[in-house]
C-alpha positions in Angstrom: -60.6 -0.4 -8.1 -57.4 -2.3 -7.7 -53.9 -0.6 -8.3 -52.0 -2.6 -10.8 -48.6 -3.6 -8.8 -45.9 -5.6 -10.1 -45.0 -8.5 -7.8 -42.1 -11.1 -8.1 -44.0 -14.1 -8.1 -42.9 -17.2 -8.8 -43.6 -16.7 -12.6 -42.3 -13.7 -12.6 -39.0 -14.6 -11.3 -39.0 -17.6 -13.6 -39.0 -15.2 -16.0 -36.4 -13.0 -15.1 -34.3 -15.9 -15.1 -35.5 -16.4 -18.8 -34.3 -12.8 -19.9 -31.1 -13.1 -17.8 -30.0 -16.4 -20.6 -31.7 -14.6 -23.3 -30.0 -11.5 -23.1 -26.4 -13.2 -22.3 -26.8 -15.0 -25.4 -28.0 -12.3 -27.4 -25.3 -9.7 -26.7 -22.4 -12.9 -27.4 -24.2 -13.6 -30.8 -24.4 -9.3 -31.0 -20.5 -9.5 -29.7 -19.7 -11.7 -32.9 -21.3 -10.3 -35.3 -19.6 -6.7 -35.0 -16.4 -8.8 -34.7 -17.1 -10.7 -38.0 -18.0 -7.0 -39.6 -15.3 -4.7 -38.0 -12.7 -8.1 -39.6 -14.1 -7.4 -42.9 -15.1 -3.6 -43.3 -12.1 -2.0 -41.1 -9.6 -4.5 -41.0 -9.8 -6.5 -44.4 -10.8 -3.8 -46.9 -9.1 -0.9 -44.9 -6.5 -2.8 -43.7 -7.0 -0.6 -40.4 -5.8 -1.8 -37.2 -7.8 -0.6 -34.3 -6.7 -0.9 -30.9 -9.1 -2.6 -28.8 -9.6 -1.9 -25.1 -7.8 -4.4 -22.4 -10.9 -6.3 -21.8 -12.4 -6.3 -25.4 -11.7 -10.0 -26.6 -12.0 -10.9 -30.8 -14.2 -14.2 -31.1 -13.0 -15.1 -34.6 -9.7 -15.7 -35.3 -10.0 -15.6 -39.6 -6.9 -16.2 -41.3 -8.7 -15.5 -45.0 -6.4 -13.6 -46.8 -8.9 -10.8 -48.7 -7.4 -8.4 -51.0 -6.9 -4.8 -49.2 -7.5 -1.8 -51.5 -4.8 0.2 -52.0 -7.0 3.6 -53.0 -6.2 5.8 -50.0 -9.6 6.9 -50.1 -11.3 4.0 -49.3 -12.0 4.7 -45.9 -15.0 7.9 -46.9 -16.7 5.0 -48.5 -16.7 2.0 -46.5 -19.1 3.9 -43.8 -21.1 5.0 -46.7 -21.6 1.2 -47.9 -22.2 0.3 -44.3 -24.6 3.2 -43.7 -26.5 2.1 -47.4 -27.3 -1.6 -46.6 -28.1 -0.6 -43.1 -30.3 2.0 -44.1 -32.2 -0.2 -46.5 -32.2 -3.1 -44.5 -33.9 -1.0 -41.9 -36.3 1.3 -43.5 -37.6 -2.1 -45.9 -38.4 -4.4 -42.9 -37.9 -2.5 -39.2 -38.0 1.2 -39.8 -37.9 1.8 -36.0 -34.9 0.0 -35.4 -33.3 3.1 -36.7 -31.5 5.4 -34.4 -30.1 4.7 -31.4 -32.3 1.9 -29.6 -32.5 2.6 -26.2 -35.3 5.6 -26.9 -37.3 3.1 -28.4 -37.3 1.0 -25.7 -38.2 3.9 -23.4 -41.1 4.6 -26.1 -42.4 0.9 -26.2 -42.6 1.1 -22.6 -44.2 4.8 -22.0 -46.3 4.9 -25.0 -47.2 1.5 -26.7 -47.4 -0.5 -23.5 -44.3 -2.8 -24.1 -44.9 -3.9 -27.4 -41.5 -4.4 -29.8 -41.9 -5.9 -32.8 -40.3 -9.4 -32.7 -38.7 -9.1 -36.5 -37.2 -6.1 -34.8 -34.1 -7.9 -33.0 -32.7 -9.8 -35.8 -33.2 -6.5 -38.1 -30.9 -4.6 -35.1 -28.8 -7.0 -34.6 -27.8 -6.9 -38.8 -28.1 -3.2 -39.0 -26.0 -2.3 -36.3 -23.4 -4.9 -37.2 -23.6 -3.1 -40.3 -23.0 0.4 -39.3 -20.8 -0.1 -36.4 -18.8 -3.0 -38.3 -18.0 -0.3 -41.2 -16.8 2.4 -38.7 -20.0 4.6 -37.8 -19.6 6.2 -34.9 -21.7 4.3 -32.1 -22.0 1.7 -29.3 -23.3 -1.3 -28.6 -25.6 -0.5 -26.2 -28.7 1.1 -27.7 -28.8 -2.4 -30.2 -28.6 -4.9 -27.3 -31.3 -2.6 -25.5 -33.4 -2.7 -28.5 -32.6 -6.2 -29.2 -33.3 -8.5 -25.9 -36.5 -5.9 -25.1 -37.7 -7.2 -28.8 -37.7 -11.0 -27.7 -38.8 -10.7 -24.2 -41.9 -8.5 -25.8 -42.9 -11.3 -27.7 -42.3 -13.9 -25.0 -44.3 -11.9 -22.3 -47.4 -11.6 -25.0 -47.5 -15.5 -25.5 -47.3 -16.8 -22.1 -50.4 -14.2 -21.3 -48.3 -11.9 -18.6 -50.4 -8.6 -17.5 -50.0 -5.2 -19.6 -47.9 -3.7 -16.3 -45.7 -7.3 -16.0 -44.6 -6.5 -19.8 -43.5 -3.1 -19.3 -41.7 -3.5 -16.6 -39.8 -7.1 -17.7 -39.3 -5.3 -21.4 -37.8 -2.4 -19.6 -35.2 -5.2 -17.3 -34.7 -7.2 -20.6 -33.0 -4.1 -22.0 -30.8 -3.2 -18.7 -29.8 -7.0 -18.9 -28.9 -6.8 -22.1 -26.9 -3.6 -21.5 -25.2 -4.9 -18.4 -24.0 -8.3 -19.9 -22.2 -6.4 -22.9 -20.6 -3.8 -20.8 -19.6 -6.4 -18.1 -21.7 -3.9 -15.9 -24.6 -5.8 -14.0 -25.5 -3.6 -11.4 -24.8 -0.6 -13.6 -27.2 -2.3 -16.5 -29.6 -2.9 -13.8 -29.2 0.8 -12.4 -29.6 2.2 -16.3 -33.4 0.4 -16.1 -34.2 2.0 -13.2 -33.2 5.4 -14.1 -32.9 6.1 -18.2 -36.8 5.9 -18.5 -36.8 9.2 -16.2 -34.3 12.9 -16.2 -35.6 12.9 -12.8 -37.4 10.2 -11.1 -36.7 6.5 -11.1 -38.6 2.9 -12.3 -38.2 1.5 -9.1 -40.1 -1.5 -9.8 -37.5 -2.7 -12.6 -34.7 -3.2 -10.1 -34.6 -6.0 -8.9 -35.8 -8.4 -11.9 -33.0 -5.7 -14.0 -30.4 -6.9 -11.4 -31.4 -10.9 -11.4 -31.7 -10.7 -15.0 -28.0 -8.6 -15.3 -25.9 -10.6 -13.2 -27.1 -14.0 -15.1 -26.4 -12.3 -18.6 -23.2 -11.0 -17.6 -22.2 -14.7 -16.5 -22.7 -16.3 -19.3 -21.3 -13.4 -21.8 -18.2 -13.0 -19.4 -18.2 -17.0 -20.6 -17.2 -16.4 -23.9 -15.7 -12.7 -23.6 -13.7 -12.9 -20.6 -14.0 -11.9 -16.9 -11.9 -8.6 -17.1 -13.1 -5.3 -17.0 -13.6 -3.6 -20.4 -10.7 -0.9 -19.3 -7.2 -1.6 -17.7 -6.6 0.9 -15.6 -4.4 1.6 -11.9 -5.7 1.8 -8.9 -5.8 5.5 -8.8 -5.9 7.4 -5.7 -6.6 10.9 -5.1 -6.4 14.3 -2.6 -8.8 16.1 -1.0 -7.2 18.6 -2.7 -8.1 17.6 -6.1 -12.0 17.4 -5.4 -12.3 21.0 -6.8 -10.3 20.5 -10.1 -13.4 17.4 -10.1 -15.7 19.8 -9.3 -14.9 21.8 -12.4 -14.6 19.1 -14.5 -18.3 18.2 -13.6 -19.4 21.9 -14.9 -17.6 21.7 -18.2 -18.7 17.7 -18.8 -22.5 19.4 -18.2 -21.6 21.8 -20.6 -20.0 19.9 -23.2 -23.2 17.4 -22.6 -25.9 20.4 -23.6 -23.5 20.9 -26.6 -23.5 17.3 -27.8 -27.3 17.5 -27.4 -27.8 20.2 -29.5 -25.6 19.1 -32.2 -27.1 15.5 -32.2 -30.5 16.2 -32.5 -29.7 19.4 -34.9 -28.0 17.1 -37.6 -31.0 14.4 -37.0 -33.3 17.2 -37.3 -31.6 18.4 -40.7 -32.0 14.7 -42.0 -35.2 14.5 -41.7 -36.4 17.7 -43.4 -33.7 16.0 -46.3 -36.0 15.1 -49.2 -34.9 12.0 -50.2 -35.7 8.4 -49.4 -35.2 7.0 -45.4 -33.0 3.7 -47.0 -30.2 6.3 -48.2 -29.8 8.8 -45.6 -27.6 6.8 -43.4 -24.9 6.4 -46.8 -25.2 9.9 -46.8 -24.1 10.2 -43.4 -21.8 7.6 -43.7 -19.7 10.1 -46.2 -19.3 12.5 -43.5 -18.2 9.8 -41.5 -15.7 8.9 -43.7 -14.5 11.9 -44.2 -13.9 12.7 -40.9 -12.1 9.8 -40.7 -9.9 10.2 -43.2 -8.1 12.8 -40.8 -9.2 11.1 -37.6 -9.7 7.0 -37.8 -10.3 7.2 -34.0 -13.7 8.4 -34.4 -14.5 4.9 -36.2 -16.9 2.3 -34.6 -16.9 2.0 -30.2 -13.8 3.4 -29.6 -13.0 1.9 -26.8 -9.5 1.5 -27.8 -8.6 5.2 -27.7 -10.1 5.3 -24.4 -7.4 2.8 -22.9 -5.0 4.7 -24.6 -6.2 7.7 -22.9 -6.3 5.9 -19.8 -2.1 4.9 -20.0 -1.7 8.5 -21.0 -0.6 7.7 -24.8 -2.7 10.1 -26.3 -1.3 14.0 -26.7 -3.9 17.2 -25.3 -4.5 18.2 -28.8 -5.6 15.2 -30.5 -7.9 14.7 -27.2 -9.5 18.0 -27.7 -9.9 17.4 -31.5 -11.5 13.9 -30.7 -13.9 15.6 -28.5 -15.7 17.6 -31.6 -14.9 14.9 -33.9 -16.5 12.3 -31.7 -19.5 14.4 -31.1 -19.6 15.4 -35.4 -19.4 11.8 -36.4 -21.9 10.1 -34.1 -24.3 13.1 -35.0 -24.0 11.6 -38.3 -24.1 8.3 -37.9 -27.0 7.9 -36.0 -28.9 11.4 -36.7 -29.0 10.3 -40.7 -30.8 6.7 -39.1 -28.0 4.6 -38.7 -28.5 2.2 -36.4 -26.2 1.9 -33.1 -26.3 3.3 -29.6 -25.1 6.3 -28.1 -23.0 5.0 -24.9 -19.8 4.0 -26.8 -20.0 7.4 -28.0 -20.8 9.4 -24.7 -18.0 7.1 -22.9 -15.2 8.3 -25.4 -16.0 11.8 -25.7 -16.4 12.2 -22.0 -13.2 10.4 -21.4 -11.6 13.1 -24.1 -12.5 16.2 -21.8 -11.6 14.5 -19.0 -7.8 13.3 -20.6 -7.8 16.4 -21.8 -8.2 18.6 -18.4 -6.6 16.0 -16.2 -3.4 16.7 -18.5 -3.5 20.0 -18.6 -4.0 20.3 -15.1 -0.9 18.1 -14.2 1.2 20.8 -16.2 0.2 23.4 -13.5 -0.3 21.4 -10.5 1.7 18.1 -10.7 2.5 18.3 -6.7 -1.6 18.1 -6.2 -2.7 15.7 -8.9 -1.2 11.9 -8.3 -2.2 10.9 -12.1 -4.0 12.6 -14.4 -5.5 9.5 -16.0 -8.2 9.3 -13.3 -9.6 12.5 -14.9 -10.2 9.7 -18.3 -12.8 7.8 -15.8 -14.2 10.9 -14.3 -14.6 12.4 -17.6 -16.7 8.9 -18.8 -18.6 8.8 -16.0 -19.9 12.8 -15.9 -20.3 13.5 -19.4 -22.8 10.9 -19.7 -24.4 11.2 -16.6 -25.5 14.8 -17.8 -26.1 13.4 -21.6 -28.1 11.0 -20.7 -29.5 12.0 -17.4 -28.3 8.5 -15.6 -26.0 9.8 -12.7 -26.1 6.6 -10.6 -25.9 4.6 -13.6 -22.4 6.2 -15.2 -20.8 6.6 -11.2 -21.4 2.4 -11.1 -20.9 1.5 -14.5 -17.5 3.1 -14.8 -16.4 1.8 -11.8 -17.4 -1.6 -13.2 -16.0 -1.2 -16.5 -12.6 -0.2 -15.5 -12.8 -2.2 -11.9 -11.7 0.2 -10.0 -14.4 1.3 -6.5 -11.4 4.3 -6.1 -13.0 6.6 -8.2 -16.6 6.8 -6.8 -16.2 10.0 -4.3 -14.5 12.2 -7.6 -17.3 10.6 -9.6 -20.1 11.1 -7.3 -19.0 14.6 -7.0 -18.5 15.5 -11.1 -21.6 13.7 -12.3 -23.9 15.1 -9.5 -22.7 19.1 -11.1 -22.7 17.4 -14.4 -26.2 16.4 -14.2 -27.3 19.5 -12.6 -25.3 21.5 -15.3 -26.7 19.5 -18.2 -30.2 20.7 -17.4 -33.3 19.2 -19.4 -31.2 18.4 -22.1 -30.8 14.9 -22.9 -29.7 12.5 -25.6 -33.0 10.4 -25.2 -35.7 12.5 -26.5 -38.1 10.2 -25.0 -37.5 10.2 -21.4 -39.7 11.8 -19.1 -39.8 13.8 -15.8 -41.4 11.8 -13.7 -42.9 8.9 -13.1 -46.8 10.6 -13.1 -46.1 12.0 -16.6 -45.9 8.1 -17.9 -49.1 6.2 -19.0 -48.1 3.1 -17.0 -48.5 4.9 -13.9 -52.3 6.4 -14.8 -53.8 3.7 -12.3 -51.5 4.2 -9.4 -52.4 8.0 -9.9 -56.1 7.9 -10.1 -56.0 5.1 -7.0 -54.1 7.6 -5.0 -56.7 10.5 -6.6 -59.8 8.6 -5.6 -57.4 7.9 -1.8 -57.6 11.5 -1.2 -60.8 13.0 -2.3 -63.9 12.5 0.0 -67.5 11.6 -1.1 -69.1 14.9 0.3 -66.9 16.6 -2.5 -68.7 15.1 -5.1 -72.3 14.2 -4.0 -75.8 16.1 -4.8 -78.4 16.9 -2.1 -80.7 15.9 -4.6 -82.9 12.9 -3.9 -85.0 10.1 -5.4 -86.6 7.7 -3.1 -89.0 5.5 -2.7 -91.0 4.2 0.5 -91.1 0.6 1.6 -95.0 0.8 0.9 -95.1 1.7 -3.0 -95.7 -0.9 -5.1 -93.1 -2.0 -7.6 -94.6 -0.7 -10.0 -94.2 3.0 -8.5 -91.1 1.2 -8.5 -90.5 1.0 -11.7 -92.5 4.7 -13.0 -89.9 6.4 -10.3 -86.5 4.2 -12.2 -88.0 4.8 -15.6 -89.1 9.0 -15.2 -85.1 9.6 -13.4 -83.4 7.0 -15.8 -82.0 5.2 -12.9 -81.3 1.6 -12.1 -81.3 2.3 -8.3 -82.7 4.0 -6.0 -82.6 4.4 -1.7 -85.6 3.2 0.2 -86.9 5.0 3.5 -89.3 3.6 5.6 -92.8 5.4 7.5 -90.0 7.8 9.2 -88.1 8.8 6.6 -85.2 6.4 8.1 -82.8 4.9 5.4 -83.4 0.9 5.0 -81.7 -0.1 1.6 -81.1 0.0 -2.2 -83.6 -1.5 -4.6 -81.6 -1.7 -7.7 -83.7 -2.7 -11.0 -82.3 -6.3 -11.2 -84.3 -6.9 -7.5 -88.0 -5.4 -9.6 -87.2 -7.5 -12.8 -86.6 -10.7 -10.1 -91.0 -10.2 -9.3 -93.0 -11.5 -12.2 -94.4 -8.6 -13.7 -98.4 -9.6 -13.0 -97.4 -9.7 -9.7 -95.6 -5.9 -9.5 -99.1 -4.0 -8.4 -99.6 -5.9 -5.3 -96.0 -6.2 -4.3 -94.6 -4.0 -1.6 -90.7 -2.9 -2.0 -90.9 -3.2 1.8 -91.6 -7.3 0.9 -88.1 -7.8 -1.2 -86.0 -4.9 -0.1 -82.7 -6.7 1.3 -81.8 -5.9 5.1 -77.8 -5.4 4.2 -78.2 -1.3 3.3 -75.4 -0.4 0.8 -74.5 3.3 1.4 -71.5 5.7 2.4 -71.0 8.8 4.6 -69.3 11.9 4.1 -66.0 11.4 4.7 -65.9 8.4 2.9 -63.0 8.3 -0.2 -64.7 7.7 -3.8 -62.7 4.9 -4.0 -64.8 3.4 -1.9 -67.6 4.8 -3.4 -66.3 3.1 -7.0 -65.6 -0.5 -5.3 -69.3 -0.4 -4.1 -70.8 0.6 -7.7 -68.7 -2.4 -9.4 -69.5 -4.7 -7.1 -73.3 -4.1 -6.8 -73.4 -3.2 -10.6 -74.9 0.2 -9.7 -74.3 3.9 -10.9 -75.6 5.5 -7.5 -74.8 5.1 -3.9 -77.3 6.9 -0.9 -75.1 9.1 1.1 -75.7 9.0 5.0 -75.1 11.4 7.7 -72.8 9.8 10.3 -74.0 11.1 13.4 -77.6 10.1 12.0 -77.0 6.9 10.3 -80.4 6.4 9.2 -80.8 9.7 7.6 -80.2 10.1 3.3 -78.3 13.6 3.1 -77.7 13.0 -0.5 -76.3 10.8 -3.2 -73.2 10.4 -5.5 -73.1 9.0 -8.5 -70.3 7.6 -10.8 -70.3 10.1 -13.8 -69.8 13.1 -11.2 -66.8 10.6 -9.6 -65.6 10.6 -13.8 -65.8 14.3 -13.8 -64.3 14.3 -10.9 -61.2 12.2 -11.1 -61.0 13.5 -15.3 -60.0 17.1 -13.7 -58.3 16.0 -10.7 -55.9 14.3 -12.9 -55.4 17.3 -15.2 -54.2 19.3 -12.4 -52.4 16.3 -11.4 
């Protein structure tokens, strides 16, 4: 039985250049449409201005002049209104395009063999414009996940690709899409390999991830710009500091178990709420707003705050505030079923603890720390290597966002203890351990099963023969008493000379059956194993002679039966091998 490995054949790689277009054109047309929302929710009706991040580029330059509402109280509803069409524009068409995006994929993938609905990217791409464009609290990147996985499920179905292909190309579609809109291609690429696992890796999603990553980020950097998302210095830092990193790794762990708990506490509570699914995301639109009433930087990505952070505009207090805020209004926005991913979020609040320490550090050690804003990128890159268990992910994609290669020993260093920290807590509730835990891999497991365990572990001593001088229709008494459709002949001596399976007694015209010797039509090519045979082999011979018995022989002895094994005991077998597994 054949393992099913994924190979970059030509079709294949044709393919990955497919999703590569696809999802550089999805997260541009994603790209716009928060712009075209954010223009008339935030900036039009709450005539907010929100700073935007040194590499975050506006597509629409409208010059409509809209009447701004004067009632001060207008930012607690717009969320709400966001949150209300989102909600029913969801839960009426797409309800699992709720949430965050990216645990779906990882669902699609584990659990319903690669299969997104196709109506599921354009309802993802309107929802999420929805909530994020109003000022929920989330990122980009769960939608664009959701969104170019969507399309390339449907495109992988038509063209007639294998169940294993699918997985794995839905599974690089998202990292595509999520490196082209984060200007991050071998960090998007890294996130497919490791976000489907807290502790093991998709291997096999690298490279067509990285092929597909590098092409979207091409033709999104296009339209967007070639800069990273952050401005930052080209930081450099002491020896001296890698402690203070060190402990900024533990409380980033921390913090990370913390924004677990909360997040999946407040989704938790929503869904015990006894209402309809369409108007919980209003609902936690309010909170939203409210919080925002006394803290607009919790609004939408945030990004903006973050390069504020960064150039070391922002005071301690309002970055420790931001840190609970953050955490309270994405809860919200997303545990209620708002739709919009959970990096934006993780990236701010980590960059909060990390503005926050690397400041208040500088007041007690300014002759060992050279600038506290490398403690912003640290923070990033820790806080959601422990949230979302991606530590190779957040070291690469922060160095790509911001540009800057500096940071990767402090990073390496606080995301490692981050991760470790964190423990089994995650924000994607439907990662798993490892790789053998995933129903994709159930082939690979049984093939290296049926590798290790030997034939004389499941064979029976017990015997049916028949001799080369009984008639077929002995033959066919012996088949018809033992319900078998094969069984081993021995000659005069007892010595092994072949299988006469039931299809070689049907090929003798039955008038003929009484006179006919097996020793006249048994074939000369024995089928058999030994011993120390695997039952992989055991299984190939079966399927290939359509037979649900095999003669065991002795090797020293090679003509004499010791036994048989037959495939139900190999079922049995392999059934609680597995289990143990």
């Amino acid at each position: 039985m054949a393992v099913r490995r994924f190979l970059i054949t030509k079709k294949v790689l044709l393919f990955t250049i497919l999703i590569g277009i696809i999802a550089g054109i999805a997260a541009t047309a994603f790209y716009l449409i928060l712009d075209v929302f954010s223009w008339l929710f935030l900036e039009t009706f709450a005539g907010l201005e929100i700073p935007q991040a040194h590499g975050e580029t506006s597509l629409i330059e409208l010059e409509l002049e809209l009447l701004t509402c004067e009632f001060t109280g207008i930012l607690i509803i717009i969320p709400a209104v966001g949150g209300l069409f989102s909600g029913i524009t969801v839960y009426s068409t797409a309800p699992e395009a709720e949430g965050h995006g990216t645990d779906a994929v990882i669902k699609a993938v584990h659990s319903l063999k690669g299969i997104v609905r196709g109506r599921v990217a354009m309802v993802k791409m309107i929802a999420s414009g929805l909530t994020i464009g109003s000022g929920g609290s989330a990122g980009r990147e769960g939608p664009i996940a959701q969104i170019t996985a969507s399309i390339i499920s449907i495109l992988t179905s038509k063209i007639g690709l294998s169940e294993k292909e699918r997985e794995i190309l839905v599974m690089a579609a998202a990292a595509a899409g999520v490196g082209s809109i984060f200007k991050s291609p071998v960090g998007g690429a890294l996130f497919g390999v490791e976000v489907p696992y807290k502790k093991d890796y998709e291997v096999e999603v690298f490279v067509p991830a990285l092929i597909a990553s590098f092409i979207g980020y091409a033709i999104f950097s296009m339209f967007v710009g070639w800069q990273p998302i952050f401005e930052t210095p080209l930081y450099r830092f002491s020896p001296l500091e890698l402690p203070l990193f060190a402990m900024l790794g533990i409380i980033a762990g921390l913090s990370a178990r913390f924004y677990v708990r909360v997040f999946y506490g407040v989704r938790d509570w929503f869904k015990k709420m006894n209402i309809p699914d369409h108007y919980k995301p209003a609902i936690g639109g309010i909170v939203v707003g409210l919080i925002a009433f006394y803290f607009p930087q919790v609004l939408s990505t945030g990004y903006g705050w973050v390069q504020l952070a960064i150039y070391g505009e922002l005071a301690i207090e309002l970055m420790i505030l931001l840190v609970f805020t953050k955490i309270l209004a994405t809860s919200f926005t997303i545990g209620s079923g708002g739709s919009g991913g959970v990096f934006a979020p993780s990236i701010v609040i980590g960059a909060m603890i990390g503005g926050a320490f690397g400041r208040i550090l500088y007041g007690f050690f300014p002759e060992i720390i050279y600038d506290p804003g490398i403690f912003v990128l640290i923070g990033m890159a820790s806080f959601f290597a422990g949230a979302a268990k991606v530590p190779l992910t957040a070291i690469i994609m922060v160095a790509e966002m911001t540009g800057d290669y500096n940071i990767l020993a402090p990073a390496i260093l606080a995301s490692t203890l981050s991760y470790i920290v964190s423990g089994e807590a995650s924000i994607y509730e439907n990662q798993l351990e490892y790789r053998e835990e995933s129903p994709i891999h159930l082939p690979e497991i049984i093939d290296s099963i049926m590798e290790k365990i030997r034939v004389e572990e499941v064979m029976s001593p017990d015997l049916v023969i028949v001799k080369t001088d009984d008639s077929l229709n002995v033959v066919e008494e012996v088949m018809r008493k033992y319900n078998q459709t094969a069984v081993p002949v021995v000659d005069e001596n007892g010595n092994y000379v072949g299988l006469l399976s039931i299809y070689d007694v049907l090929s003798v015209p039955r008038e003929m059956r009484s006179n006919t010797r097996v020793g006249n039509i048994i074939k000369q090519n024995p089928i058999y194993v030994s011993p120390n045979d695997s039952i992989k082999k055991a299984i190939s011979l079966m399927m290939e002679n359509k037979i649900f018995r095999l003669p065991v022989i002795n090797y020293e002895e090679k003509k004499r039966l010791i036994g048989c094994i037959a495939y139900e005991d190999i079922v049995k077998m392999l059934y609680y091998r597995t289990l143990k597994e």
